[in-house]
HTML snippet that shows the backbone in 3Dmol.js (N, CA, C, O; Angstrom):
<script src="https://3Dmol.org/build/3Dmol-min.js"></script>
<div id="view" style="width:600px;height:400px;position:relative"></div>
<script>
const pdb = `
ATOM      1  N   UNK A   1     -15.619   0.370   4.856  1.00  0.00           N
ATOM      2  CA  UNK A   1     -15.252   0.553   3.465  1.00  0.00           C
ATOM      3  C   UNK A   1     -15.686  -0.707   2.717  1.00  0.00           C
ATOM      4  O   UNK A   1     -15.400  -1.866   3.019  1.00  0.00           O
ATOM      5  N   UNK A   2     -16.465  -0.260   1.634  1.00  0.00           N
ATOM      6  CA  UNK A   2     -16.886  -1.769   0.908  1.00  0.00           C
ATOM      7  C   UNK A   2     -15.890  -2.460  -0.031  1.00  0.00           C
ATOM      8  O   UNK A   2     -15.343  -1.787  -0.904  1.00  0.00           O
ATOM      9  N   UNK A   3     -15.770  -3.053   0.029  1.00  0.00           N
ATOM     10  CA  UNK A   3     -14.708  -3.819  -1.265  1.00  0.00           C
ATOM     11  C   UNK A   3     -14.723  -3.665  -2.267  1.00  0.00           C
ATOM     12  O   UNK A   3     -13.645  -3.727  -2.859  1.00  0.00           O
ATOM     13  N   UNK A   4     -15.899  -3.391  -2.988  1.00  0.00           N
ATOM     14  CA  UNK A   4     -15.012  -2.589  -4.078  1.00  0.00           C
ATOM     15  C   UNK A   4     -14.322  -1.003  -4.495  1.00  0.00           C
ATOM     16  O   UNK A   4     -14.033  -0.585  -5.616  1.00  0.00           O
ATOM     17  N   UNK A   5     -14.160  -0.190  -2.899  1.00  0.00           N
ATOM     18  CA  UNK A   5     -14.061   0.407  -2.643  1.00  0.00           C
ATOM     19  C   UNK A   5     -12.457   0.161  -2.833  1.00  0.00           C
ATOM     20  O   UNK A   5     -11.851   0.399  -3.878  1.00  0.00           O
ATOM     21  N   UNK A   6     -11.887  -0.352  -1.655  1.00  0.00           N
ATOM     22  CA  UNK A   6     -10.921  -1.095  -1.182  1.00  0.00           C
ATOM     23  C   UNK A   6     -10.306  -2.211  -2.743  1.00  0.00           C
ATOM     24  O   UNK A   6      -9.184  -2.712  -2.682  1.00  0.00           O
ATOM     25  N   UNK A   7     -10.905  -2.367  -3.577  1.00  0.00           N
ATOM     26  CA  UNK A   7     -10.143  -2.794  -4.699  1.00  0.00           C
ATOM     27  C   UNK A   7     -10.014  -1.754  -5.570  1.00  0.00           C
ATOM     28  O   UNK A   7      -9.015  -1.868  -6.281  1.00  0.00           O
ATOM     29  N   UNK A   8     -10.580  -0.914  -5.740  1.00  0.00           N
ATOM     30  CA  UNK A   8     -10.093   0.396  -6.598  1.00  0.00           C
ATOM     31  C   UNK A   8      -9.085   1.226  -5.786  1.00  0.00           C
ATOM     32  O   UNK A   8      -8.305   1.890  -6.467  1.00  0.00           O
ATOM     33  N   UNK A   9      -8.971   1.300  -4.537  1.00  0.00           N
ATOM     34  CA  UNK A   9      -8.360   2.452  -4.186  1.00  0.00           C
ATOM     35  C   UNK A   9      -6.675   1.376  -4.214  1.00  0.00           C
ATOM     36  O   UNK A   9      -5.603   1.934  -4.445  1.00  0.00           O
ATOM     37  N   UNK A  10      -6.735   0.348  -4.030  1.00  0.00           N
ATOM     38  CA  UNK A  10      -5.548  -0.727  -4.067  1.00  0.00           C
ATOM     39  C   UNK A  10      -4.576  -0.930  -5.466  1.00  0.00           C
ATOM     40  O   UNK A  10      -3.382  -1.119  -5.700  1.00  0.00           O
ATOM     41  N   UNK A  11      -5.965  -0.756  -6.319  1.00  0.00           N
ATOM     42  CA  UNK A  11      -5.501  -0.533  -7.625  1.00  0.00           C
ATOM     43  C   UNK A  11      -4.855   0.539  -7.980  1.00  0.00           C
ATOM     44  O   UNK A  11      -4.088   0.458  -8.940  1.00  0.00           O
ATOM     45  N   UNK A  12      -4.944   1.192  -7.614  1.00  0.00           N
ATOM     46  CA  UNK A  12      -4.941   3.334  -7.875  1.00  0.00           C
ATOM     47  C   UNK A  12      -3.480   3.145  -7.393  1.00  0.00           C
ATOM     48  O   UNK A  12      -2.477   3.487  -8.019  1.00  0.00           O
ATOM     49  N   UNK A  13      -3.540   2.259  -5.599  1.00  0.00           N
ATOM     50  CA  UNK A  13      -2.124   2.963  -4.902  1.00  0.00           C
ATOM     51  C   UNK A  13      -1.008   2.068  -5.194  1.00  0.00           C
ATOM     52  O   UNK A  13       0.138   2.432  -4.931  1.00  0.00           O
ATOM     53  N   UNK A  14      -1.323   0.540  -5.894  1.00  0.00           N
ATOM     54  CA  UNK A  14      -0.808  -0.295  -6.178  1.00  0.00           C
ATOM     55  C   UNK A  14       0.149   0.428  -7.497  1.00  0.00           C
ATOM     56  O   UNK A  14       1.357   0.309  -7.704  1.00  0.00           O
ATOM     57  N   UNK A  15      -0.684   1.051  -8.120  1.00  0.00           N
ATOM     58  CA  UNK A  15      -0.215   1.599  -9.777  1.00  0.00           C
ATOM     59  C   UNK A  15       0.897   2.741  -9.612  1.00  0.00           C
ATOM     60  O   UNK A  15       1.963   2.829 -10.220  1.00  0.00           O
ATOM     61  N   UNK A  16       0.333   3.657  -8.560  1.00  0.00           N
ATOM     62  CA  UNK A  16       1.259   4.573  -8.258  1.00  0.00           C
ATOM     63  C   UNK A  16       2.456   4.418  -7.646  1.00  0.00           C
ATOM     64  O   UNK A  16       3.365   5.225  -7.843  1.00  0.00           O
ATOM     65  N   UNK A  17       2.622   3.100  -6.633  1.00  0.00           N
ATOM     66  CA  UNK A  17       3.925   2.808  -6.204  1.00  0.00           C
ATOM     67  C   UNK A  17       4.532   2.209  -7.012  1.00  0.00           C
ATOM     68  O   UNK A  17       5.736   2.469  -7.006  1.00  0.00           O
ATOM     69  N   UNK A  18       4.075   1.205  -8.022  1.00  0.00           N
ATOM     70  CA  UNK A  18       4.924   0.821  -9.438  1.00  0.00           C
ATOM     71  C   UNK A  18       5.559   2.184 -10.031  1.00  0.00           C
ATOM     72  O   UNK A  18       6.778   2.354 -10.016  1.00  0.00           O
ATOM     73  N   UNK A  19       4.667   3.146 -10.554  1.00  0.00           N
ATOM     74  CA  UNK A  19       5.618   4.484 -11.042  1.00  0.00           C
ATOM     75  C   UNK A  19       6.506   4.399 -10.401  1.00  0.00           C
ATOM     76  O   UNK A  19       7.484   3.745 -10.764  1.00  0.00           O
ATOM     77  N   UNK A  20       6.438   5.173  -8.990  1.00  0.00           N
ATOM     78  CA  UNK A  20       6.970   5.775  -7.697  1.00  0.00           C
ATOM     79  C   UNK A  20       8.635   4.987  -8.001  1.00  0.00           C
ATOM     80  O   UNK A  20       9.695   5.542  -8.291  1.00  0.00           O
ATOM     81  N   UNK A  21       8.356   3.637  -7.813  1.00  0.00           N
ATOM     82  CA  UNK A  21       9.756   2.600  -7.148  1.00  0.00           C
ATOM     83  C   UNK A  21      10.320   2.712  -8.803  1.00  0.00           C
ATOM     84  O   UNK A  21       9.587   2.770  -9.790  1.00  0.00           O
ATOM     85  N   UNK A  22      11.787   2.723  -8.798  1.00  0.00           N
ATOM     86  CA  UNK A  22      12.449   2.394 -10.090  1.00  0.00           C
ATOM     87  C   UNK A  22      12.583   1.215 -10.553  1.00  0.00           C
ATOM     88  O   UNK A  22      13.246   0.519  -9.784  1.00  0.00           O
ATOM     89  N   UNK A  23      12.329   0.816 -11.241  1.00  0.00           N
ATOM     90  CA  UNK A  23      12.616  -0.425 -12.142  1.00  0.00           C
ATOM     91  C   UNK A  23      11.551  -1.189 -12.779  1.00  0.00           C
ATOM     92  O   UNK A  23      10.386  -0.912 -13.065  1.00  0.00           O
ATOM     93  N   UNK A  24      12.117  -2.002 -12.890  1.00  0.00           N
ATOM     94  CA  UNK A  24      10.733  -2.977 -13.970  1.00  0.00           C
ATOM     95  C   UNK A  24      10.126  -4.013 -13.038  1.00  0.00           C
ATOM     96  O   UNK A  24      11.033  -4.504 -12.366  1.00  0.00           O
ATOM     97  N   UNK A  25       9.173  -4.433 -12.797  1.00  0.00           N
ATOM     98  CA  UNK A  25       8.225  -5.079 -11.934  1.00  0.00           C
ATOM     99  C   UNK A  25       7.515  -6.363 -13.144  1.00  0.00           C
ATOM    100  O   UNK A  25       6.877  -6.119 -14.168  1.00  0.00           O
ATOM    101  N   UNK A  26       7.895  -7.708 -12.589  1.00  0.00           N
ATOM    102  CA  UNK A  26       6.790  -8.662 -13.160  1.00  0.00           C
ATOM    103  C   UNK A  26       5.322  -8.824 -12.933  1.00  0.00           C
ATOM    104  O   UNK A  26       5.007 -10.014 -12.916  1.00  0.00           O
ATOM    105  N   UNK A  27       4.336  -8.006 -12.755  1.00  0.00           N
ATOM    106  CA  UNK A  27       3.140  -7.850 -11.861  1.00  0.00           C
ATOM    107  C   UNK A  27       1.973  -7.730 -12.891  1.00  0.00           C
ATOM    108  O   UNK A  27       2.062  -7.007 -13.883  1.00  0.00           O
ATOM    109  N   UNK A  28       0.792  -8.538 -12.573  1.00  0.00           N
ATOM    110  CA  UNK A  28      -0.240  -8.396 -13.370  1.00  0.00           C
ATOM    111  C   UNK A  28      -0.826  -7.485 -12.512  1.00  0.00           C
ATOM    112  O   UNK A  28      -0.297  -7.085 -11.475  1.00  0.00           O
ATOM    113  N   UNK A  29      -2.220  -7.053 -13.046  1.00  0.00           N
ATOM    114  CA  UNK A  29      -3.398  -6.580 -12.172  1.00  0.00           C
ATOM    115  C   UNK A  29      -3.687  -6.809 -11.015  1.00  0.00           C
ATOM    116  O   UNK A  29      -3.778  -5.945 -10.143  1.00  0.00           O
ATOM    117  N   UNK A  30      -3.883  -8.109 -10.851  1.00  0.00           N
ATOM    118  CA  UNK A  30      -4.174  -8.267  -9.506  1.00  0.00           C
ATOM    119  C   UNK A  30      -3.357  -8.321  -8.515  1.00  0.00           C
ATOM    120  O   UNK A  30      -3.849  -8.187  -7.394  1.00  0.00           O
ATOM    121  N   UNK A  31      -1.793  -8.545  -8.648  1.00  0.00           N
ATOM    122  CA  UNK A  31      -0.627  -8.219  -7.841  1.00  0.00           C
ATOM    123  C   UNK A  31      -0.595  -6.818  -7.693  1.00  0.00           C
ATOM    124  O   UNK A  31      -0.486  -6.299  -6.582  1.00  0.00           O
ATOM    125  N   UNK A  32      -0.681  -6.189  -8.707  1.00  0.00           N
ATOM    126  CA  UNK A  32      -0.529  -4.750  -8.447  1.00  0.00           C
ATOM    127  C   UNK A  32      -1.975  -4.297  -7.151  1.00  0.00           C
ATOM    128  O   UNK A  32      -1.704  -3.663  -6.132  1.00  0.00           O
ATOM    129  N   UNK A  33      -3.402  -4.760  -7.470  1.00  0.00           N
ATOM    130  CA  UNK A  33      -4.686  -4.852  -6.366  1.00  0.00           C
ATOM    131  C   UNK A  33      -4.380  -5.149  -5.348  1.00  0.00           C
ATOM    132  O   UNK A  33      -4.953  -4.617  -4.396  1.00  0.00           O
ATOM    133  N   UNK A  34      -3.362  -6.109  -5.128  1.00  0.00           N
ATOM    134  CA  UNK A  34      -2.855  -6.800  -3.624  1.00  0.00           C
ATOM    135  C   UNK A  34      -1.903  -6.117  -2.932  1.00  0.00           C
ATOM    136  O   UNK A  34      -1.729  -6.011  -1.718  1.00  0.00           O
ATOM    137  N   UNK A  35      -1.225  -5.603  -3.989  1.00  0.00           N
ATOM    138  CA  UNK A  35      -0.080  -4.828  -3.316  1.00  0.00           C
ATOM    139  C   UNK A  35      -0.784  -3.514  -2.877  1.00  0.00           C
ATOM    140  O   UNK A  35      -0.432  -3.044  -1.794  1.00  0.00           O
ATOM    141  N   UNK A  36      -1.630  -2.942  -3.512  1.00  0.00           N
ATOM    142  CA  UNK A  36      -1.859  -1.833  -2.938  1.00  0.00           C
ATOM    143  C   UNK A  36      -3.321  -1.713  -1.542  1.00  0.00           C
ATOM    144  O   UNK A  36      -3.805  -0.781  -0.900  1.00  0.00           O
ATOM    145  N   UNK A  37      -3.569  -3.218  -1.614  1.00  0.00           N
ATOM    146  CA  UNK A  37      -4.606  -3.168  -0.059  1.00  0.00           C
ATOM    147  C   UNK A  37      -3.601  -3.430   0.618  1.00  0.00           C
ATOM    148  O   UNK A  37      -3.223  -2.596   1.441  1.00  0.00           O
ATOM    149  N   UNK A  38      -2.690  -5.022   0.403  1.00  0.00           N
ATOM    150  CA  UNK A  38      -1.499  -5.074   1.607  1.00  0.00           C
ATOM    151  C   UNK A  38      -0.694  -3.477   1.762  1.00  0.00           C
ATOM    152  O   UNK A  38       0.147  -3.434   2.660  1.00  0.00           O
ATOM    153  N   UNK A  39      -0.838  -2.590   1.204  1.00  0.00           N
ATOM    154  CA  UNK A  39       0.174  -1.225   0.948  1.00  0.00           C
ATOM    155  C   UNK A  39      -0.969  -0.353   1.934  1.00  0.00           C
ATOM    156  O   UNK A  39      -0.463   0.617   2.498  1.00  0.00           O
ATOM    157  N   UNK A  40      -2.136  -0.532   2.152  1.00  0.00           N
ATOM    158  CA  UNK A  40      -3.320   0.539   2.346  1.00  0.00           C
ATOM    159  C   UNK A  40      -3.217  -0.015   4.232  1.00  0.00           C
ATOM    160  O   UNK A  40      -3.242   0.871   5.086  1.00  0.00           O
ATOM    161  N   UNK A  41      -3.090  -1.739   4.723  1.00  0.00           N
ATOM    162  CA  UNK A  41      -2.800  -2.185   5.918  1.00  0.00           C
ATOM    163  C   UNK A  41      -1.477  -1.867   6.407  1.00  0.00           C
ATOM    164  O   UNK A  41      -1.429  -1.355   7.526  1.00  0.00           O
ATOM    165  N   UNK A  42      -0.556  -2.039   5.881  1.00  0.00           N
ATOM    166  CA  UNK A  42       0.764  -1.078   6.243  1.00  0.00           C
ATOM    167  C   UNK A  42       0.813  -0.152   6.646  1.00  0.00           C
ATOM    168  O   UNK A  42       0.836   0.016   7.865  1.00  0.00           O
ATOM    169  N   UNK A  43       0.857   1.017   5.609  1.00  0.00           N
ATOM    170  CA  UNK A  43       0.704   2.458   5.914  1.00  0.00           C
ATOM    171  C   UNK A  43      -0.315   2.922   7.111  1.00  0.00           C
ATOM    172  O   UNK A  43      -0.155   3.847   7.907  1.00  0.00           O
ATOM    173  N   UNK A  44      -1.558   1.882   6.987  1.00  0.00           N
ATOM    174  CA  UNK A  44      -2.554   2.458   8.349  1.00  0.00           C
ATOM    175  C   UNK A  44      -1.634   1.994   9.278  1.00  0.00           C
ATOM    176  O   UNK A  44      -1.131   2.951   9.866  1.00  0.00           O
ATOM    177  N   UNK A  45      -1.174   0.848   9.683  1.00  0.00           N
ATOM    178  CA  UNK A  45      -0.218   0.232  10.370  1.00  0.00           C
ATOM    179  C   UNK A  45       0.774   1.603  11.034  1.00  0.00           C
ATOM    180  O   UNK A  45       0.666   2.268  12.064  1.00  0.00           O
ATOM    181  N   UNK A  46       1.789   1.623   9.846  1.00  0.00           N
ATOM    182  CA  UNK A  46       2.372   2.540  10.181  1.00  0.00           C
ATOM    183  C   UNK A  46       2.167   4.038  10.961  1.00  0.00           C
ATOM    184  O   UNK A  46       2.869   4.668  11.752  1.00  0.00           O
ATOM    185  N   UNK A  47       1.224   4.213  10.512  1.00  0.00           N
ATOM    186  CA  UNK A  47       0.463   5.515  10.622  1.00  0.00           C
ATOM    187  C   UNK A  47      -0.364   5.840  11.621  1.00  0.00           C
ATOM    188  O   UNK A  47      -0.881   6.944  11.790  1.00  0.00           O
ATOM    189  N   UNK A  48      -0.518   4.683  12.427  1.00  0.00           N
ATOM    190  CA  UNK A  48      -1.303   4.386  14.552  1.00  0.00           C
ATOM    191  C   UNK A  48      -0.385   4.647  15.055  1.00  0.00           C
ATOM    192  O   UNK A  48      -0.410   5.399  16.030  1.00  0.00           O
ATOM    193  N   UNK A  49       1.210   3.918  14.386  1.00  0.00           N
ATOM    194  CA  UNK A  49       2.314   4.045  15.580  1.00  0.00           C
ATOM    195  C   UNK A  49       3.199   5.317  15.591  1.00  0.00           C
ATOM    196  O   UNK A  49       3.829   5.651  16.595  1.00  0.00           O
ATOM    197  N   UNK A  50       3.216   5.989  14.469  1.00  0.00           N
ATOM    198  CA  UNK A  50       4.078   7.203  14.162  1.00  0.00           C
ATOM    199  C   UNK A  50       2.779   8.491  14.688  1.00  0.00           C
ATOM    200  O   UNK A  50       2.840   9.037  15.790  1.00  0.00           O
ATOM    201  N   UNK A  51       2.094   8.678  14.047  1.00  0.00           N
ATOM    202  CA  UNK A  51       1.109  10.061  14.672  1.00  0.00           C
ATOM    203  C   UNK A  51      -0.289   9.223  15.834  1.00  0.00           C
ATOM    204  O   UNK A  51      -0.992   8.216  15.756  1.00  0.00           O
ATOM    205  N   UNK A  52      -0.138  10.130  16.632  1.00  0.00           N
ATOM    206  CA  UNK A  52      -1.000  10.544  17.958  1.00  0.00           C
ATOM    207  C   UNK A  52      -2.567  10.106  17.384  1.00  0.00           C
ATOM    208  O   UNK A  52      -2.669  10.600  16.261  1.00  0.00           O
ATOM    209  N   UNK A  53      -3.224   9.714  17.575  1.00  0.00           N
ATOM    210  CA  UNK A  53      -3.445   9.139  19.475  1.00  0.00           C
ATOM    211  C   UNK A  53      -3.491   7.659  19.617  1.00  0.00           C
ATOM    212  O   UNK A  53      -4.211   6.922  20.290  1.00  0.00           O
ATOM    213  N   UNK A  54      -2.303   7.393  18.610  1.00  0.00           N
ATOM    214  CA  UNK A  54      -2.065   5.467  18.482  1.00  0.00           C
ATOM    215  C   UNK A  54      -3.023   4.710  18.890  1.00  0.00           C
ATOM    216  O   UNK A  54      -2.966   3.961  19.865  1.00  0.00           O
ATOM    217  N   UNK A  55      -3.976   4.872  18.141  1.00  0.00           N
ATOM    218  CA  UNK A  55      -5.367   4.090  18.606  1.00  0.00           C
ATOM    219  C   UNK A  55      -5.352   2.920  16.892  1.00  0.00           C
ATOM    220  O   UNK A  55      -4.631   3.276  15.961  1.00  0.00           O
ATOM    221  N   UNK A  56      -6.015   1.932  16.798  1.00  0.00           N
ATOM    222  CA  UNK A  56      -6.406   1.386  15.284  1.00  0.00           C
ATOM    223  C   UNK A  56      -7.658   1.208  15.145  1.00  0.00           C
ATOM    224  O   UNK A  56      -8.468   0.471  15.706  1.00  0.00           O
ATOM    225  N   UNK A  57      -7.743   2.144  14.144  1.00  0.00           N
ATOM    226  CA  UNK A  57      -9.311   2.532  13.930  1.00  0.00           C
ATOM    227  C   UNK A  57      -9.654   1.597  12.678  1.00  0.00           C
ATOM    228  O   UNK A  57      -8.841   1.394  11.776  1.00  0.00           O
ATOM    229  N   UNK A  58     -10.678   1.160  12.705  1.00  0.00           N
ATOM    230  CA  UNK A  58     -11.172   0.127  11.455  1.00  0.00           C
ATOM    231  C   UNK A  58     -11.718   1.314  10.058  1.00  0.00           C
ATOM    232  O   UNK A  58     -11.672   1.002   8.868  1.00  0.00           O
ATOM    233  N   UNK A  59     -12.242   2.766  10.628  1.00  0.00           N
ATOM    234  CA  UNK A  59     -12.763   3.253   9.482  1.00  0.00           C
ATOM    235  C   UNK A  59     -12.060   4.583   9.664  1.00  0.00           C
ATOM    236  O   UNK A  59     -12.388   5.598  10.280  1.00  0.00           O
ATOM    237  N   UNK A  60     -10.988   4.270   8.939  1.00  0.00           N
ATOM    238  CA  UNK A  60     -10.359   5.626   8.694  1.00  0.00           C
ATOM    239  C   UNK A  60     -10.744   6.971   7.615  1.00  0.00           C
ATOM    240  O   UNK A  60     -11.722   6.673   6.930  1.00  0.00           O
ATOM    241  N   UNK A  61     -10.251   8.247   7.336  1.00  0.00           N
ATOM    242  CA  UNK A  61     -10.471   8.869   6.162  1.00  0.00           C
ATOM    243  C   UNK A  61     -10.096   8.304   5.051  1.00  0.00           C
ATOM    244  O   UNK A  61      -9.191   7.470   5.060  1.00  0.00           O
ATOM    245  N   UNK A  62     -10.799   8.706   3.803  1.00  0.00           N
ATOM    246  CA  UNK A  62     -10.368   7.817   2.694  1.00  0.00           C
ATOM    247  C   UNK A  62      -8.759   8.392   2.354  1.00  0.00           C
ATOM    248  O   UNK A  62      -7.747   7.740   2.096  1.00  0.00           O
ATOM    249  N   UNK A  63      -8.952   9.827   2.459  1.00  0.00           N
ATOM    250  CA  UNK A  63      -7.542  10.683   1.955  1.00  0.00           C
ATOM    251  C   UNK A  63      -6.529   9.667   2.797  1.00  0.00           C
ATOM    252  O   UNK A  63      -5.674   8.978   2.240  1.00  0.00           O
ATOM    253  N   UNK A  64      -6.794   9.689   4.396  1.00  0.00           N
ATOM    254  CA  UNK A  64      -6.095   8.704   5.103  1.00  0.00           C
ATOM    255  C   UNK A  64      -5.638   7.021   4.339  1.00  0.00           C
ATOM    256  O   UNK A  64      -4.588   6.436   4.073  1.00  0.00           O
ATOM    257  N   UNK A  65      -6.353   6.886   4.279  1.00  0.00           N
ATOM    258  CA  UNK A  65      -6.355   5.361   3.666  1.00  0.00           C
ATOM    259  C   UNK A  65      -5.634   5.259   2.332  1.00  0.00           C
ATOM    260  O   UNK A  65      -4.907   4.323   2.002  1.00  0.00           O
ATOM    261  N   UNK A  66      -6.005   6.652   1.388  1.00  0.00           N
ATOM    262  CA  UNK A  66      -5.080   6.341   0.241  1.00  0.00           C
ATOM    263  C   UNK A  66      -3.618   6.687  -0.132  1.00  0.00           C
ATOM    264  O   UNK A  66      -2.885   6.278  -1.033  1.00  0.00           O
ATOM    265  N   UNK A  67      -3.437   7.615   0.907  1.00  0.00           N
ATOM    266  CA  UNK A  67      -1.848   7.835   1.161  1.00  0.00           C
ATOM    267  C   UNK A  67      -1.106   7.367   2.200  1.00  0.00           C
ATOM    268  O   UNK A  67       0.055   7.717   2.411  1.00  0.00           O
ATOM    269  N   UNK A  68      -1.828   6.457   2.973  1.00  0.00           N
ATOM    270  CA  UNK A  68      -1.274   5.192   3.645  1.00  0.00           C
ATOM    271  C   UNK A  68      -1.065   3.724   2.607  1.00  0.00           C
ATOM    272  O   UNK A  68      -0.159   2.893   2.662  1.00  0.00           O
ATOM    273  N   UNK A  69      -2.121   3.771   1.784  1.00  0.00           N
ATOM    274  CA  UNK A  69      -1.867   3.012   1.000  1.00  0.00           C
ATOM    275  C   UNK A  69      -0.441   3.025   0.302  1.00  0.00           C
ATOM    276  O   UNK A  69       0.513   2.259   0.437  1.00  0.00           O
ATOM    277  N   UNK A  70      -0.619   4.183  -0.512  1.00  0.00           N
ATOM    278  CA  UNK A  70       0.489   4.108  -0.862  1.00  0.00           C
ATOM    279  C   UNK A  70       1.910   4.363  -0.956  1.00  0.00           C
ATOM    280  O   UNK A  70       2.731   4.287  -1.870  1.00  0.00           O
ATOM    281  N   UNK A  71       1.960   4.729   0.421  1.00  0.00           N
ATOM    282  CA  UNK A  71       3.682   4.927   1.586  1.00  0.00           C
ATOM    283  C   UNK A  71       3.757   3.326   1.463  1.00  0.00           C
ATOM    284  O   UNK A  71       4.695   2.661   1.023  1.00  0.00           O
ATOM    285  N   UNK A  72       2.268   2.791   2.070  1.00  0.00           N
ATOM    286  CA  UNK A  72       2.753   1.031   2.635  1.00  0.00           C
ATOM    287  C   UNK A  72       3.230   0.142   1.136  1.00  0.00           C
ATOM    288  O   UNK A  72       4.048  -0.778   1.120  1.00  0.00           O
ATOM    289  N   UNK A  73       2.737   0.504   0.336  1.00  0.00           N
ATOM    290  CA  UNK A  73       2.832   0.051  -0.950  1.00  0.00           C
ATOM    291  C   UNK A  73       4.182  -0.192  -1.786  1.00  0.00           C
ATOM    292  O   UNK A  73       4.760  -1.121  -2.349  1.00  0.00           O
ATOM    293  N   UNK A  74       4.377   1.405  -1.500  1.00  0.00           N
ATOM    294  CA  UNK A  74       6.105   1.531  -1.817  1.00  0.00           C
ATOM    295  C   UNK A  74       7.106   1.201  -0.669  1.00  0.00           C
ATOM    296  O   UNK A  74       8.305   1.478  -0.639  1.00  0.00           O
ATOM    297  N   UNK A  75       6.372   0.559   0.257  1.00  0.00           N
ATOM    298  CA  UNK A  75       7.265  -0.044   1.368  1.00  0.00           C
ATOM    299  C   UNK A  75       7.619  -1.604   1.036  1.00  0.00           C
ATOM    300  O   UNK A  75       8.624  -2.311   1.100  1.00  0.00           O
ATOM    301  N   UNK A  76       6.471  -1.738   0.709  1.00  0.00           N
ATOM    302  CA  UNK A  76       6.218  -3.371   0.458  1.00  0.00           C
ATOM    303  C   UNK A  76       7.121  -3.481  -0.445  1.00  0.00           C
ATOM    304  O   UNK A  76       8.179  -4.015  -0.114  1.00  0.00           O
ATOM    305  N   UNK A  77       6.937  -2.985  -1.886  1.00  0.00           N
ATOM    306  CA  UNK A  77       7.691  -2.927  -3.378  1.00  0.00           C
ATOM    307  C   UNK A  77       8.893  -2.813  -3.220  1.00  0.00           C
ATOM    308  O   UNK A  77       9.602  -3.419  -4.023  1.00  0.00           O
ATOM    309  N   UNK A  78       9.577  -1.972  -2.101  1.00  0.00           N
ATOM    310  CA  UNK A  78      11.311  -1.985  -2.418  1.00  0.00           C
ATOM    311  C   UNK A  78      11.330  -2.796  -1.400  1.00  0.00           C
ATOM    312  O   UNK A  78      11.590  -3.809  -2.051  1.00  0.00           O
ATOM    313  N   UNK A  79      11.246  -3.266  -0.038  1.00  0.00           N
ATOM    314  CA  UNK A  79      11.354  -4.528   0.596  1.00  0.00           C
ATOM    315  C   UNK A  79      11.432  -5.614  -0.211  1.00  0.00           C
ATOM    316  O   UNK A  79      12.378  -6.400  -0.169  1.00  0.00           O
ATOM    317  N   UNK A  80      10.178  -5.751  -1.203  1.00  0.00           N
ATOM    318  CA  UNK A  80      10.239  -6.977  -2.384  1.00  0.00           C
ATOM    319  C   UNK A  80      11.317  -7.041  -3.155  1.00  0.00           C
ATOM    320  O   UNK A  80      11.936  -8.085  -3.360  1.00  0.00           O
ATOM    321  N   UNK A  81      11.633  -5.827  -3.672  1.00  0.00           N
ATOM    322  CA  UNK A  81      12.956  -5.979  -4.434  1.00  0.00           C
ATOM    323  C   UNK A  81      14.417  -6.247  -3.790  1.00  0.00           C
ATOM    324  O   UNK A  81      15.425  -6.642  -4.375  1.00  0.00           O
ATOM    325  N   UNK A  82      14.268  -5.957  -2.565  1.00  0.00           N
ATOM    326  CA  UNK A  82      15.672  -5.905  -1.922  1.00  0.00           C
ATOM    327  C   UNK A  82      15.675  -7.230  -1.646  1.00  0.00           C
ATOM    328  O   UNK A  82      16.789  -7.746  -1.738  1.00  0.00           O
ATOM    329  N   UNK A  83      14.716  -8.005  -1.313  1.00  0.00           N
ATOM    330  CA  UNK A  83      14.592  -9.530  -0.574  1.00  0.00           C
ATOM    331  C   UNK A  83      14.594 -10.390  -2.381  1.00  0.00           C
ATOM    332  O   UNK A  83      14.609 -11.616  -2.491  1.00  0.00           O
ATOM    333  N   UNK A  84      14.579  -9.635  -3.342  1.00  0.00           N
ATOM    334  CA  UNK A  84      14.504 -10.601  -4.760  1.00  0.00           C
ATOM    335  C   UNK A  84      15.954 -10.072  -5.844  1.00  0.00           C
ATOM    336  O   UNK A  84      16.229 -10.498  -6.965  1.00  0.00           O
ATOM    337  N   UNK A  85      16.678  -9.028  -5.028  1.00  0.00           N
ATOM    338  CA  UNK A  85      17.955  -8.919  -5.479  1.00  0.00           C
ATOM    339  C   UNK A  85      18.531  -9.751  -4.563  1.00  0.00           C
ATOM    340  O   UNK A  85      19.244 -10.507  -5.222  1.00  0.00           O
ATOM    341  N   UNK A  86      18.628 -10.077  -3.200  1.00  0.00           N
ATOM    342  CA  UNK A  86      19.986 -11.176  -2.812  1.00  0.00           C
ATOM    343  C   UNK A  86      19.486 -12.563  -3.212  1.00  0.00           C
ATOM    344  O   UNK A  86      20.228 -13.532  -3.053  1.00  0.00           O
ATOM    345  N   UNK A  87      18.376 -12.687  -3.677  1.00  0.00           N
ATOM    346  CA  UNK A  87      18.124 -14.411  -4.027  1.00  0.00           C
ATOM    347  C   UNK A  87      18.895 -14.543  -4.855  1.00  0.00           C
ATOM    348  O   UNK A  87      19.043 -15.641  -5.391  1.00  0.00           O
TER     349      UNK A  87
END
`;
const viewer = $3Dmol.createViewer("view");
viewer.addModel(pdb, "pdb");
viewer.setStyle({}, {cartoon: {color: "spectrum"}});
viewer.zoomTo();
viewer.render();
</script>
């Protein structure tokens, strides 16, 4: 996947887990870009160890990649909030 592949689709899943999660978020552009590649490594993450044949493949489907993205995304985002409500 080329990078700017991988920065649009980050952007896309980054944007959609902001909808997704309730509340108000301090996040520019590029937090929202980060959150949704760190959201796109998660979800693949997630997604070797929960469905068969737990292998980690470097070139997954994109459909794969963008709704891993953004499960991992909205994983990341309420983890963030829960770890920035007890501070």
């Amino acid at each position: 996947m080329s990078i700017i592949v991988m920065i649009i689709i980050g952007l896309i899943a980054g944007a959609i887990a902001r909808l997704l999660v309730p509340g108000k978020e301090d996040m520019g552009w590029i937090a929202t870009i980060l959150l949704g590649i760190a959201g796109g490594y998660v979800g693949g993450t997630l997604g070797s160890l929960v469905f068969a044949p737990h292998k980690f493949d470097f070139r997954p489907p994109v459909e794969h990649t963008f709704v891993g993205a953004i499960i991992g995304a909205i994983v990341i985002l309420v983890i963030y909030k829960f770890v920035r409500s007890r501070v």
